[in-house]
VORO-323593 format. One line per field, with one value per residue: residue in three letters; x, y, z of N, C-alpha, C, O in turn. Coordinates in steps of 0.001 Angstrom, whole numbers, plus 524288, in hexadecimal, padded with zeros to 5 digits. Example, Ala and Ser with C-alpha at 12.3 -4.5 7.8 and 13.67 -1.06 7.14 Angstrom:
BEGIN
resn	c(ALA | SER)
n.X	c(83386 | 83232)
n.Y	c(7E9C6 | 7F736)
n.Z	c(81E78 | 81BA8)
ca.X	c(8300C | 83566)
ca.Y	c(7EE6C | 7FBDC)
ca.Z	c(81E78 | 81BE4)
c.X	c(83390 | 83264)
c.Y	c(7F31C | 8001E)
c.Z	c(81E78 | 81EBE)
o.X	c(8379C | 83461)
o.Y	c(7F309 | 80472)
o.Z	c(82111 | 81F67)
END
This chain:
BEGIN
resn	c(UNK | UNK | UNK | UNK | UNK | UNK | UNK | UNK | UNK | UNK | UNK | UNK | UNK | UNK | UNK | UNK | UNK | UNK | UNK | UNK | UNK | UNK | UNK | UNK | UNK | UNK | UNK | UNK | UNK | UNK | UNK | UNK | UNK | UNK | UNK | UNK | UNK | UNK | UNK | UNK | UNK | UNK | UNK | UNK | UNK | UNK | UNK | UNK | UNK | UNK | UNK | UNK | UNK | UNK | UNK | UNK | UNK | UNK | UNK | UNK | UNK | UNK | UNK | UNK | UNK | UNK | UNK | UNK | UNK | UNK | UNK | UNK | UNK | UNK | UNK | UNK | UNK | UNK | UNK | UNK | UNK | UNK | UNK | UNK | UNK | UNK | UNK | UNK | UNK | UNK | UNK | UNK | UNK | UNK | UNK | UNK | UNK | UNK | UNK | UNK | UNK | UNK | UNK | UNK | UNK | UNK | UNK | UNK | UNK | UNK | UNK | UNK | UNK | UNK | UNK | UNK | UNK | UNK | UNK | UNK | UNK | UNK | UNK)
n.X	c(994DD | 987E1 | 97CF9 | 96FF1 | 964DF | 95840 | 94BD6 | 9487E | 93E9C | 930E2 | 92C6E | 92417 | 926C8 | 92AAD | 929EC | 92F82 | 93916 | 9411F | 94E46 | 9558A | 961DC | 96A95 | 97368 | 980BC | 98B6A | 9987F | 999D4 | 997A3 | 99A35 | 9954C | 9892B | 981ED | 97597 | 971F9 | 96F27 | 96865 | 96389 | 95BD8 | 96492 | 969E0 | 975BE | 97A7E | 97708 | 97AC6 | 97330 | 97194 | 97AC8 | 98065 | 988C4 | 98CF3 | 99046 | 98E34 | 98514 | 9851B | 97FA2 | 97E70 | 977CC | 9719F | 96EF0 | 965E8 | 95E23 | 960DF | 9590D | 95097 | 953E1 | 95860 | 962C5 | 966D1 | 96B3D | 96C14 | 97253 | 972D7 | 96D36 | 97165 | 96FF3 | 96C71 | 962F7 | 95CAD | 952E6 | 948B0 | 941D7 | 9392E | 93871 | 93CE6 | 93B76 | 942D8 | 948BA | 94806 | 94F3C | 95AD5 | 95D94 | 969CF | 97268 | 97E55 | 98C9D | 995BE | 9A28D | 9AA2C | 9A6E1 | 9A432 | 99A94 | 99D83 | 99F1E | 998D5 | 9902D | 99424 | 9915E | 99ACE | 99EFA | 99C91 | 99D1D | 996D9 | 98977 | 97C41 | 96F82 | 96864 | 95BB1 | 94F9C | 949EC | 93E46 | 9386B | 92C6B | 925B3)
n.Y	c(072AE | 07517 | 075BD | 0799B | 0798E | 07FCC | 08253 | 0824C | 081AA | 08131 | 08A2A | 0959E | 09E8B | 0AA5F | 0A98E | 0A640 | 0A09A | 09B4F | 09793 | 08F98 | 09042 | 08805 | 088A5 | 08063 | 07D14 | 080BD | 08E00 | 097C5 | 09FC7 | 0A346 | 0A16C | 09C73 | 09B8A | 0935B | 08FB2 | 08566 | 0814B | 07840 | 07089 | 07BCF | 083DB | 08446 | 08F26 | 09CCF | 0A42B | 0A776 | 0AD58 | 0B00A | 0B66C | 0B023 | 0B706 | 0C130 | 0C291 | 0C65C | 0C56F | 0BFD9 | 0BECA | 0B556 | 0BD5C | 0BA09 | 0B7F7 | 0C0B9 | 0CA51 | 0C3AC | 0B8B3 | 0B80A | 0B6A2 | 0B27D | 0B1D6 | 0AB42 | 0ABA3 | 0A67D | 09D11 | 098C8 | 09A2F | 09BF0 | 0A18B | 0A20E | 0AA8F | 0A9B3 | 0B0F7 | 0B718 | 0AE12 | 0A5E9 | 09D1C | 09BE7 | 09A8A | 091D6 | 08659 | 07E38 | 0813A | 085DD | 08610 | 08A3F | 08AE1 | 09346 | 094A8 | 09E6E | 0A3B6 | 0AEE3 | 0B864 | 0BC03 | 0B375 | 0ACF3 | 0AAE9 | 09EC9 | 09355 | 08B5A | 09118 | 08DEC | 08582 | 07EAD | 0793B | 07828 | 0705D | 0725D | 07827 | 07810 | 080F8 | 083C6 | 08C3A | 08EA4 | 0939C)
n.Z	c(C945A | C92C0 | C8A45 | C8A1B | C82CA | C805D | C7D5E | C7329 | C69CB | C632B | C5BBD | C5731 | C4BCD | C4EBB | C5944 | C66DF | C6E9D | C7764 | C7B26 | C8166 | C881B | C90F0 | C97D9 | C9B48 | CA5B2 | CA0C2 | C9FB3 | C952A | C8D42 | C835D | C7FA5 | C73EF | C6A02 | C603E | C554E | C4C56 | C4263 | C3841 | C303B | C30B8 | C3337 | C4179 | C4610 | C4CE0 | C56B7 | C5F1E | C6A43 | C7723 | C8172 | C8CCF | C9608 | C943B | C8CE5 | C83B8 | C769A | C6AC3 | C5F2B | C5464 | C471A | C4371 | C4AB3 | C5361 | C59D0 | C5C91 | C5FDF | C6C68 | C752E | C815A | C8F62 | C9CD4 | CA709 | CAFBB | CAF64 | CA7DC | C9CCE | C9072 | C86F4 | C7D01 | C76D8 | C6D04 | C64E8 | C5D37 | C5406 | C4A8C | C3DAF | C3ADA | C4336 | C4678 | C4CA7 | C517F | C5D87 | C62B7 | C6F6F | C747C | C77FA | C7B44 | C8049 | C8445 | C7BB2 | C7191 | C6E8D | C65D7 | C6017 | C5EEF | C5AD0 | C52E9 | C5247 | C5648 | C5CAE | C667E | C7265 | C77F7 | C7447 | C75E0 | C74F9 | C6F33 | C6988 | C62EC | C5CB0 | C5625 | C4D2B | C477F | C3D47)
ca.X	c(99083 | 981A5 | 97952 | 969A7 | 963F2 | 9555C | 9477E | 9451E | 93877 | 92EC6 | 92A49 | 9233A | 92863 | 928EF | 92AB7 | 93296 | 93CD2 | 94725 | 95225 | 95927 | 96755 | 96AF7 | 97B7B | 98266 | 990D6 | 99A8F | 9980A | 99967 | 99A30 | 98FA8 | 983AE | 97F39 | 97217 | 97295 | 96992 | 967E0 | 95D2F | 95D23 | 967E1 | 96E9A | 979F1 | 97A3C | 9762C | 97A87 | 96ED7 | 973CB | 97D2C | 98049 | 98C18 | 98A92 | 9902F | 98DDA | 98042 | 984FA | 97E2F | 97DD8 | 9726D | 9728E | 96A7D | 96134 | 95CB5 | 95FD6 | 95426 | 94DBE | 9567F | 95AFC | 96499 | 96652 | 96CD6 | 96A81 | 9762D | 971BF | 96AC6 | 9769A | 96AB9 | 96A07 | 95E25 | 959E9 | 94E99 | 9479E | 93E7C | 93668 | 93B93 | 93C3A | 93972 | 94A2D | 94B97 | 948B9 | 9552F | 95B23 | 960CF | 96DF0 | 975DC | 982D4 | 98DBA | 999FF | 9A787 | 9AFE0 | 9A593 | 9A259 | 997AC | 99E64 | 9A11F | 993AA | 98C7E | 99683 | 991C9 | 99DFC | 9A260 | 99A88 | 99D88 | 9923B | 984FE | 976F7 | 96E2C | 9653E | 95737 | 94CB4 | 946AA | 93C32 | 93543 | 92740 | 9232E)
ca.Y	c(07653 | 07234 | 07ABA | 07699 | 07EB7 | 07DEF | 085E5 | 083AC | 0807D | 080E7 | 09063 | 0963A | 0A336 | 0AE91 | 0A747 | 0A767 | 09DDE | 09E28 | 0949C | 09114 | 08CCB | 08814 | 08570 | 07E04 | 07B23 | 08511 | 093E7 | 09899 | 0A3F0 | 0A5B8 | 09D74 | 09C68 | 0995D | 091C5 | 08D5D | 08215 | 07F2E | 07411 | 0741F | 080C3 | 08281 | 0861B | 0940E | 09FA2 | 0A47F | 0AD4F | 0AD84 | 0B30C | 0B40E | 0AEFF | 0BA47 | 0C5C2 | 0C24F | 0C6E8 | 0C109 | 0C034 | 0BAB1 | 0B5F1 | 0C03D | 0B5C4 | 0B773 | 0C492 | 0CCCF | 0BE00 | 0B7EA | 0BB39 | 0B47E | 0B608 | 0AD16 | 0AAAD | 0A945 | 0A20E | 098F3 | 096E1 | 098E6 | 09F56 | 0A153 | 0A6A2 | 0AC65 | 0ABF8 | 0B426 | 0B628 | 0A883 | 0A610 | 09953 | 099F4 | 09B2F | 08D56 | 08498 | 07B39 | 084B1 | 082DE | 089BB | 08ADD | 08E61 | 09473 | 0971D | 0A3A7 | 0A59F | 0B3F9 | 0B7B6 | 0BC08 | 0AD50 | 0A8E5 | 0A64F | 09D90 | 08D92 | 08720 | 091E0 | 08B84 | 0827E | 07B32 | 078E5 | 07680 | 06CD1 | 073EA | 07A11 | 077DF | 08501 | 08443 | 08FE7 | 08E0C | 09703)
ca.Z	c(C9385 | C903E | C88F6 | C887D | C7F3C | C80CE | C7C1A | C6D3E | C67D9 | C5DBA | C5CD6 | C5340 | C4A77 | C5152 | C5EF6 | C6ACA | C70CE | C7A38 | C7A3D | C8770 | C886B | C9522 | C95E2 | CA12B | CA4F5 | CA020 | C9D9F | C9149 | C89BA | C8003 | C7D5B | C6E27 | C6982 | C5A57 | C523C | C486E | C3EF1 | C365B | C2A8C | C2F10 | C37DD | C45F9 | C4775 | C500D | C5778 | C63B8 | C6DCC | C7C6B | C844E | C9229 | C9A05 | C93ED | C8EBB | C7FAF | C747F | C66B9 | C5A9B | C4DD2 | C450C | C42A4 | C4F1B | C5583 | C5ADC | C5B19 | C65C1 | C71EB | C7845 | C874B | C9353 | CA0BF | CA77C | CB4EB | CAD13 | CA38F | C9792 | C8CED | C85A9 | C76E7 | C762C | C67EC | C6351 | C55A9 | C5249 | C42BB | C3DD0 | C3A1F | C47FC | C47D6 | C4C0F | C56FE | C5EA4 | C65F7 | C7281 | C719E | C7E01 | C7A76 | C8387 | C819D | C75F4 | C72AE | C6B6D | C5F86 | C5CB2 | C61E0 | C559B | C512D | C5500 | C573A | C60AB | C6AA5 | C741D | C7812 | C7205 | C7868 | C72F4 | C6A6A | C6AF2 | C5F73 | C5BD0 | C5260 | C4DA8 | C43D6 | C3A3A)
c.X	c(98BFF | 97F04 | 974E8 | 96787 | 95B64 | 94ECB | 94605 | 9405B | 93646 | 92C36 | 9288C | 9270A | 9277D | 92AC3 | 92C7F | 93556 | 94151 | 94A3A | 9552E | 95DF7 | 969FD | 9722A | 97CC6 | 9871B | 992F5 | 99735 | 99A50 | 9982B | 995D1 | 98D89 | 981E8 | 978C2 | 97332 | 96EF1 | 96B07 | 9648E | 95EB2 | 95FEB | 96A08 | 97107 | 978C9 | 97A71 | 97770 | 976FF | 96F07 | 976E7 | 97F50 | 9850F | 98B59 | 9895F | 98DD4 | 9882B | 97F74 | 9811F | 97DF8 | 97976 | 97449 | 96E21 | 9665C | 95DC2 | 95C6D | 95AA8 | 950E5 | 94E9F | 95833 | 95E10 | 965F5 | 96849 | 96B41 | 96F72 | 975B2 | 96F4C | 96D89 | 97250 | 96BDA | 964CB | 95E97 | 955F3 | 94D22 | 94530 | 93CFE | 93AA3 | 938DC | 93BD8 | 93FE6 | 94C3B | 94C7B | 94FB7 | 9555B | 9604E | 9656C | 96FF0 | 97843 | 985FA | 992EB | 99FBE | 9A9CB | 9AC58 | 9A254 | 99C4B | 998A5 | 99F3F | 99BE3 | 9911E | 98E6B | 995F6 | 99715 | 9A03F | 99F59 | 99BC0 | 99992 | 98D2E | 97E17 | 973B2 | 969BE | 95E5E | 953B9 | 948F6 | 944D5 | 9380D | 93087 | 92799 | 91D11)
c.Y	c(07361 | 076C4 | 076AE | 07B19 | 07BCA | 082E2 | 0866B | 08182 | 0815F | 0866F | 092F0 | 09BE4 | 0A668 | 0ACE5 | 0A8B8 | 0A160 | 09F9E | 09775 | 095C7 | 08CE3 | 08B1D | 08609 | 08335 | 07D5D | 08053 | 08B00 | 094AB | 09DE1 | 0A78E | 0A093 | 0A028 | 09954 | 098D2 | 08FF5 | 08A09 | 0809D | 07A9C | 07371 | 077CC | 07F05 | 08664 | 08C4E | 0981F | 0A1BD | 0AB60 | 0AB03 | 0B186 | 0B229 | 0B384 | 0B40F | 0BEB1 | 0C4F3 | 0C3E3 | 0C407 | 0C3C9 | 0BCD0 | 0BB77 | 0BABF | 0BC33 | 0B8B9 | 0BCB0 | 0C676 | 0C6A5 | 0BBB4 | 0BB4D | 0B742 | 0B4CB | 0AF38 | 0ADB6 | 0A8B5 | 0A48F | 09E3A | 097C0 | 095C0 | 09C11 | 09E4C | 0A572 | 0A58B | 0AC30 | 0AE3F | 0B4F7 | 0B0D5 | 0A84A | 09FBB | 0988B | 099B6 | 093D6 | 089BA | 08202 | 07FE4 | 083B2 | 08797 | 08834 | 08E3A | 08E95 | 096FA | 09A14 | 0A3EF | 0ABEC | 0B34F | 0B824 | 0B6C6 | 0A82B | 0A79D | 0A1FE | 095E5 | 08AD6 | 08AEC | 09295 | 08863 | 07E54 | 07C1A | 076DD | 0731A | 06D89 | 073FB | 07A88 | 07DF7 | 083BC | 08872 | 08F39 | 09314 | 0982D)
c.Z	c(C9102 | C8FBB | C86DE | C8718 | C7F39 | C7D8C | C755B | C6E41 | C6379 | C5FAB | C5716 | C5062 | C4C7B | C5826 | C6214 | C6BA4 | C727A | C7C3A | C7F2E | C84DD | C8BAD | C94F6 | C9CC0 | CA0E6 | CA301 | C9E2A | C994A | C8F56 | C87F5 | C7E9D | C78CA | C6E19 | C63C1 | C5876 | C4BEF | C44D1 | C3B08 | C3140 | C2ADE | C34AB | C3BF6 | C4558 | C4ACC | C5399 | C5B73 | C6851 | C72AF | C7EFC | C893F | C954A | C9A88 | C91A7 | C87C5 | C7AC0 | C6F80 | C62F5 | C56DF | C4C72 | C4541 | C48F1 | C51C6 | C53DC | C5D55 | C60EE | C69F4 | C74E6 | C7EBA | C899F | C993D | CA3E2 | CAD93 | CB421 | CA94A | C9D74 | C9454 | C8939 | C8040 | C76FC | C701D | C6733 | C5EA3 | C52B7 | C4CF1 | C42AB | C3D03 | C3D74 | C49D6 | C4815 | C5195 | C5885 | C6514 | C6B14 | C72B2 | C771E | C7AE3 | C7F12 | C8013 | C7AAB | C75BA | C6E2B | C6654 | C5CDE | C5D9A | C5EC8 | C51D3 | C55D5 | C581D | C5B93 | C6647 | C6C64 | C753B | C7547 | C7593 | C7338 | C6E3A | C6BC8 | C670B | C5F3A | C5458 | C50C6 | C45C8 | C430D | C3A79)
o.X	c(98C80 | 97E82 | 9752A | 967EA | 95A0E | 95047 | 94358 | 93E7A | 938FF | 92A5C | 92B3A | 92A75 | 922BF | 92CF7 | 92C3E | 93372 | 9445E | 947DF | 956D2 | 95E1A | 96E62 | 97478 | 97AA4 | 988C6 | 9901C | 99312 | 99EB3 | 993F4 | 993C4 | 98FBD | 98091 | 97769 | 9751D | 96B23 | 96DBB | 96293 | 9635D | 95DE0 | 96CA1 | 97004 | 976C3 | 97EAD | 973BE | 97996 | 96DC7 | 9757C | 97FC7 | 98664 | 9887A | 9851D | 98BDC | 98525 | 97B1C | 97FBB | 97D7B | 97825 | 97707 | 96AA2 | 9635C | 95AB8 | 957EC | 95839 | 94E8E | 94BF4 | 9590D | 95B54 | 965B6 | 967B4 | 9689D | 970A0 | 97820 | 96EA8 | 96B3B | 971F7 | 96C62 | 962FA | 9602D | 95441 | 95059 | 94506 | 93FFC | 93EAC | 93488 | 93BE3 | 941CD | 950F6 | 94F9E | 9536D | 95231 | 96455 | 9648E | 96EEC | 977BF | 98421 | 99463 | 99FAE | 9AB0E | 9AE88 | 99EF4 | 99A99 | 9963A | 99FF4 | 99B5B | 98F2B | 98BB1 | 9985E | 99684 | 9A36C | 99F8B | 99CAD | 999CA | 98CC4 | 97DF1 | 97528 | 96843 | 95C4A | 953C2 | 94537 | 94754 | 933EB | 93214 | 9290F | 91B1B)
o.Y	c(06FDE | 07A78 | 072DC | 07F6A | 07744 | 0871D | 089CE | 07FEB | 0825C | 0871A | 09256 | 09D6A | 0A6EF | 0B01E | 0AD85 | 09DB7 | 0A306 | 093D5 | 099F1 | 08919 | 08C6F | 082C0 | 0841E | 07CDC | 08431 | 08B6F | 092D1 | 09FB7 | 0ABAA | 09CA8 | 0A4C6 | 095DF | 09CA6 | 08E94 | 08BB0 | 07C86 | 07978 | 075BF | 0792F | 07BDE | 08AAA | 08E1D | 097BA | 09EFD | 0B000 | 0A6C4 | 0B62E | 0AD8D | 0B6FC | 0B5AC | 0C092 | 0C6F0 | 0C348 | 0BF98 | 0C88E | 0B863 | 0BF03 | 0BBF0 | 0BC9E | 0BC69 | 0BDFB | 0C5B0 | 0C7B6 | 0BC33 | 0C004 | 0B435 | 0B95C | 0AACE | 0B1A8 | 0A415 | 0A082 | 09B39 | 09494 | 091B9 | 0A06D | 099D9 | 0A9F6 | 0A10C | 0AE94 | 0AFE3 | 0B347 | 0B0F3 | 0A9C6 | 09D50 | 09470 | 098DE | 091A8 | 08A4B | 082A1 | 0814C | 081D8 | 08C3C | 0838F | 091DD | 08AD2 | 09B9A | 09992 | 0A43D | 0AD4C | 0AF81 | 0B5F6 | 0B62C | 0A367 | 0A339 | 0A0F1 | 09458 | 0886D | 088D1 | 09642 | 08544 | 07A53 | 080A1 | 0725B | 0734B | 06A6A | 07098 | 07F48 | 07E68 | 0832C | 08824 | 08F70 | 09677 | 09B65)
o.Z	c(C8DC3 | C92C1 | C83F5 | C892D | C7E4E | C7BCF | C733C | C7262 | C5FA2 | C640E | C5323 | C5368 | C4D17 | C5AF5 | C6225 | C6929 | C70FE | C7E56 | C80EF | C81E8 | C8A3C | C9250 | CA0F7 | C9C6A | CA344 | C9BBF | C9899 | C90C0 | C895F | C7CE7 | C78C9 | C7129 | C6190 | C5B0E | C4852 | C4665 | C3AF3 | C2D8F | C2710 | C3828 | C3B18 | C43F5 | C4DD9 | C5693 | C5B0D | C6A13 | C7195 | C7F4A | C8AF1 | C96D7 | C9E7E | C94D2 | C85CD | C7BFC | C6F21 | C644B | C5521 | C4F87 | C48FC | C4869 | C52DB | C4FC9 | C6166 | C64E7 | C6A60 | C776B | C8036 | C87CD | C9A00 | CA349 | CAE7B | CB7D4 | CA682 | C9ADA | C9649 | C890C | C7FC5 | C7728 | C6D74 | C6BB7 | C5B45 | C501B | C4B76 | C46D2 | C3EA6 | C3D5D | C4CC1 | C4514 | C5526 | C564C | C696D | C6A5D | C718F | C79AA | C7846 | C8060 | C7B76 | C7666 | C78DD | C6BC4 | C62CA | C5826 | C5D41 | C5EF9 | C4E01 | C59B1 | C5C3C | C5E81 | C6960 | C68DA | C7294 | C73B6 | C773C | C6EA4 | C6AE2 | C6E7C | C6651 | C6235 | C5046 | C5336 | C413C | C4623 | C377C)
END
């Protein structure tokens, strides 16, 4: 599996950005989106399960994000919206087998990882 995780940027407060995740090679489950900033640990963010289309957010975030997939284009995509300057972070995707969502904000119960996406949001 290859996950290219692509669409940060530099955006001011208040902003917009949308974050693509493109996966290849096996099917999986549920796709995570995580988030890192500098000095804290890997973050929850939101997650989707392939088939059914389910999804779950950290508070941080609900109302904010939107997660959503594309399945003939094997993509998923978060949407941000009113971006905070704490939104800032290198932000990761994340592919999980036989993973539900109740266990989806939980790093290590991911299988693969994508390469990471710089979101920076100004005050």
């Amino acid at each position: 599996v290859q996950l290219q995780a692509f669409g940060g940027g530099l955006v001011q407060a208040g902003g917009s950005l949308r974050l693509s995740c493109a996966a290849s090679g096996r099917t999986f489950s549920t796709l995570g989106w995580f988030r890192q900033a500098p000095g804290k640990e890997r973050e929850f963010v939101a997650a989707i399960t392939w088939n059914s289309g389910r999804t779950y957010y950290a508070d941080s975030v609900k109302g904010r994000f939107t997660i959503s997939r594309d399945n003939a284009k094997n993509t998923v995509y978060l949407q941000m919206n009113s971006l905070k300057p704490d939104d800032t972070a290198v932000y990761y995707c994340a592919a999980g087998f036989g993973l539900s969502l109740y266990y989806s904000g939980t790093p290590g119960n991911y299988n693969y990882w994508g390469q990471g996406t710089q979101v920076t949001v100004s005050s």
